[in-house]
N, C-alpha and C positions, 0 to 999 in steps of 0.2 A: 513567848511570855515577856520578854525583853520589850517587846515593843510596845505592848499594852501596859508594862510599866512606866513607860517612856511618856508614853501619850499620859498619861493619868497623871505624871509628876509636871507633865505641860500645862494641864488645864489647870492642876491646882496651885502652880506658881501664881497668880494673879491673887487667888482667896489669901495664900501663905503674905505676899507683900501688903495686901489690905491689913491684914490681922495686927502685922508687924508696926506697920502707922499708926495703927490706932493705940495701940498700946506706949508706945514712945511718945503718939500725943500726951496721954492723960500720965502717965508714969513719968515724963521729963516738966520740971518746973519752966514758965515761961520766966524769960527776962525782965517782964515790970513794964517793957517801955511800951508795946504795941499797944494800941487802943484794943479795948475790950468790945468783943458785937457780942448782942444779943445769943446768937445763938451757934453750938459747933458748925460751921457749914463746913467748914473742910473734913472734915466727919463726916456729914453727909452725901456728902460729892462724892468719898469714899464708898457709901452703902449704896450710893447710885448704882455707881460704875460696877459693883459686886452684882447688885440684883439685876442691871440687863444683863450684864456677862452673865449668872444664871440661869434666865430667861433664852436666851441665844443657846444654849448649851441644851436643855431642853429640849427646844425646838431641835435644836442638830441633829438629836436622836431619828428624824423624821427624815430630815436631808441630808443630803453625803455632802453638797458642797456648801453648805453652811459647815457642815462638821467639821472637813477638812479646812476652813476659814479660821473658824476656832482655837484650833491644834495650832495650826500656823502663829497665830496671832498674841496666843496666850503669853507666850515669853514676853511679847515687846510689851505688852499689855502693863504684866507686872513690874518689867524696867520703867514704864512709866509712873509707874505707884512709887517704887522709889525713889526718883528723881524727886516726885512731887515730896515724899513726904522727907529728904535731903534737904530740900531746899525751904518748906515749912521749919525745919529744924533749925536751919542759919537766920532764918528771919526772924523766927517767935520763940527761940530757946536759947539763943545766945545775942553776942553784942557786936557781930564782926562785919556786919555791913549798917549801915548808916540806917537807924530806923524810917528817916522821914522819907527816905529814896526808895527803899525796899520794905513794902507792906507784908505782912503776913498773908498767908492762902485764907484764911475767915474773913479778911476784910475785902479782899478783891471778891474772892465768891458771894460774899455776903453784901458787898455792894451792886453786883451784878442781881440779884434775886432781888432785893428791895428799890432798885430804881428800876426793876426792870420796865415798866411802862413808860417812862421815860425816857431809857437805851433804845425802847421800841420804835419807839415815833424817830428817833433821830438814825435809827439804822434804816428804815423805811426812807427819811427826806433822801440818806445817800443813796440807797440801791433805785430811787427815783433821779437822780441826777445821773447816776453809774451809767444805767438803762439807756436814757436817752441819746446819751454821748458814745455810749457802746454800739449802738445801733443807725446811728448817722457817720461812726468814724469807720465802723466795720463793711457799711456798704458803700459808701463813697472809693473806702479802700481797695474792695474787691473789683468796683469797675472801673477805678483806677489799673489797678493789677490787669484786666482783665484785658483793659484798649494798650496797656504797656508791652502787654506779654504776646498777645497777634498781632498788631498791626506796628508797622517797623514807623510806616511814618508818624504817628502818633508818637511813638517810643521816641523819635526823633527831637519832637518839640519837648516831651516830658522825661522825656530820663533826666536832663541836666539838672531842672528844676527839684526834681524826686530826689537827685541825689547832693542840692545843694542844702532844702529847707528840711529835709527830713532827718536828718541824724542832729540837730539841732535839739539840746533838752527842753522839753517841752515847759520846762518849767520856766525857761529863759522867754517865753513867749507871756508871761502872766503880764507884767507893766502892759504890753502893747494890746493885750486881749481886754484886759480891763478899760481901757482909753479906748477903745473901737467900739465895741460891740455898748447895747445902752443900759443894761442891768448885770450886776454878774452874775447870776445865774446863766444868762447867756455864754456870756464868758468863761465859766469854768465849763458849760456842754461842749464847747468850740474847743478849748485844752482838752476836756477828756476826748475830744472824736478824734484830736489830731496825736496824739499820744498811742491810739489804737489804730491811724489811719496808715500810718507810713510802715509798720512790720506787717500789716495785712496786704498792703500795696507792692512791699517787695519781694514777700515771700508767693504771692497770685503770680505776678511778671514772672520769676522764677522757675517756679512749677509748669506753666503753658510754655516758657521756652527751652524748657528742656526735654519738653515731646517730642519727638524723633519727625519730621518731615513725610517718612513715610503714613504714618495715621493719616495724617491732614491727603494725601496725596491719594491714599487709597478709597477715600470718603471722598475727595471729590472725582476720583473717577467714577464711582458708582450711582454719583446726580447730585451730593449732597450740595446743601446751599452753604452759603456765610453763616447764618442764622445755625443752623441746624450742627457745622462743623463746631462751634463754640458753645452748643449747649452739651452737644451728645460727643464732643473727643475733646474739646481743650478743656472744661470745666471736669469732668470726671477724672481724665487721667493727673491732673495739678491739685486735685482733694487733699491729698496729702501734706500737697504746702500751704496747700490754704488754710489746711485746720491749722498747721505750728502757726502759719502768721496770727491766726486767732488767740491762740495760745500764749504768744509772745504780748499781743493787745491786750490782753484781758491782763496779765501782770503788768502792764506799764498804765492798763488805764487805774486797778487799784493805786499804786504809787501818785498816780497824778491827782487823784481823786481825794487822799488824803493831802497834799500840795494847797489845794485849792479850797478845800474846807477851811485849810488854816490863814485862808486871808478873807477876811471880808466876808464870812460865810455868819449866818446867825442860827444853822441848824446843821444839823450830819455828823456819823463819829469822829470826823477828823477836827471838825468844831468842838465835840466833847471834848474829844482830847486835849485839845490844845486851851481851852477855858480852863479844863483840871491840873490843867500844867503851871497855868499862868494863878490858881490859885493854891499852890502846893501841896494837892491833895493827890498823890500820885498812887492810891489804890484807882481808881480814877480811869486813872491813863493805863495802867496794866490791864482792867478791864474793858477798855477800847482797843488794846492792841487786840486783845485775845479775841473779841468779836471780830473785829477786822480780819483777824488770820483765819478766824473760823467759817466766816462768808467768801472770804476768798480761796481757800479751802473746800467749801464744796461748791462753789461753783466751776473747778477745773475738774473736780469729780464727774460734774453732770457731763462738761464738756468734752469727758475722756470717754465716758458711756457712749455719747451722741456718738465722737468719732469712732466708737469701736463698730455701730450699728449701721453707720453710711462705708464705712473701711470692713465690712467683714470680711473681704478676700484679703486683706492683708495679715490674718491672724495664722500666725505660725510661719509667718514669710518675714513679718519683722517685728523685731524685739523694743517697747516702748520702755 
């Protein structure tokens, strides 16, 4: 009985911290200073996040492990209600943080919904710029990693280099990328490939050298070739370091990627941001961080899925 009370006070924490916001919203007098929008959106975000979380809940009746998601979930859920509606309270109910610096939740949300077309096209120019540069630093990196980590004489000429140009912030490289390369576009793809290239490059060398001798030794007694030992023993057994070097890329190529919007760029969130910066409209910028964390967010989502589905032997062997 105990536990089905348990459970029951789980799920309905998230309803009980909505109910609570909302009533603080419209029951507490705003302070006068915040610009007034059109419409409650922070209210609504509220009745959002109510009606999927009922919709989920529903459903869960149906599946155990959406159910057990739910349960789990439900507390942080409702801590997040309060946070949110804490911190609606400091902004749009009192006077203790600087209005022009700190918007209210109506106006971020509510500037996020009515520019959204506009957010759209410039979150598109970035995850197109992201893309390219992700995908030319990530493979350059891995066959870098790949000729580092088996062949000694290669590692020979490139290790010095890898380990002279590569911890270098990439951001220190923007004057010289811009002056080389002939459009910046160019130029910020060449920062973001190399911002992704070098933890993908040493976490590959890494991985294939820390395979034991014997692998290699017992495939090539049994005929294997060059070819065939680094498709089928060094690349499978260094998966593991391959994916964090991916992992470590994909955060540094976001960071870089807002880097380079803000110079010289005429589209992408980190250009939004930095134009709403420069004209002191910083609901603006709170709603470029929050897409920014939200795209970068679940694209290490996708990329934790990916590695669970190529790593499934690793499940219950190690703790991510």
């Amino acid at each position: 009985m105990k536990k089905y009370l348990s459970v029951a006070l789980k799920l309905l924490l998230p309803y009980i911290a909505i109910g609570i916001s909302v009533l603080v919203y419209y029951s507490v007098a705003d302070n006068g200073k915040q610009k007034k929008t059109q419409y409650p959106y922070y209210i609504y975000f509220l009745l959002v996040i109510g009606a999927v979380l009922l919709v989920a809940t529903l459903v869960s009746v149906f599946y155990r492990k959406i159910r057990k998601d739910i349960i789990y979930k439900s507390p942080f859920i409702a801590g997040v209600v309060v946070f949110l509606m804490g911190l609606n309270y400091i902004t749009s109910k009192t006077l203790l943080l600087p209005v022009l610096y700190f918007p209210s939740l109506d106006r971020i949300i509510g500037l996020i919904v009515e520019n959204r077309v506009f957010l759209l096209e410039n979150v598109l120019d970035s995850l197109k710029l992201l893309l390219t540069g992700f995908v030319w630093g990530a493979t350059v990196g891995f066959l870098t990693g790949l000729a580092l980590g088996y062949s000694k004489h290669v590692g020979y000429w490139l290790n010095p280099v890898t380990k002279v140009i590569g911890p270098i912030p990439t951001t220190a490289w923007i004057p010289l990328a811009l002056s080389v390369f002939p459009s910046t576009h160019e130029a910020n793809v060449f920062l973001i490939a190399f911002a992704v290239w070098f933890p993908v490059t040493l976490m590959t060398s890494s991985g294939i050298q820390s395979i034991t001798n014997v692998h290699f030794e017992v495939s090539r007694t049994l005929g294997a070739s060059t070819i065939y030992q680094i498709i089928h023993v060094a690349i499978p057994a260094a998966m593991p370091s391959i994916f964090l070097g991916i992992f470590y890329g994909t955060v540094s190529s976001f960071a870089t990627l807002m880097a380079v919007e803000m110079n010289g760029n005429s589209s992408g969130i980190g250009w939004y941001i930095n134009w709403q910066k420069s004209v002191m409209l910083y609901d603006g910028v709170y709603a470029g961080l929050i897409i920014i964390a939200a795209i970068c967010s679940l694209t290490l989502t996708i990329l934790f899925k990916v590695r669970d589905k190529v790593l499934v032997w690793q499940k219950g062997v190690i703790k991510w």
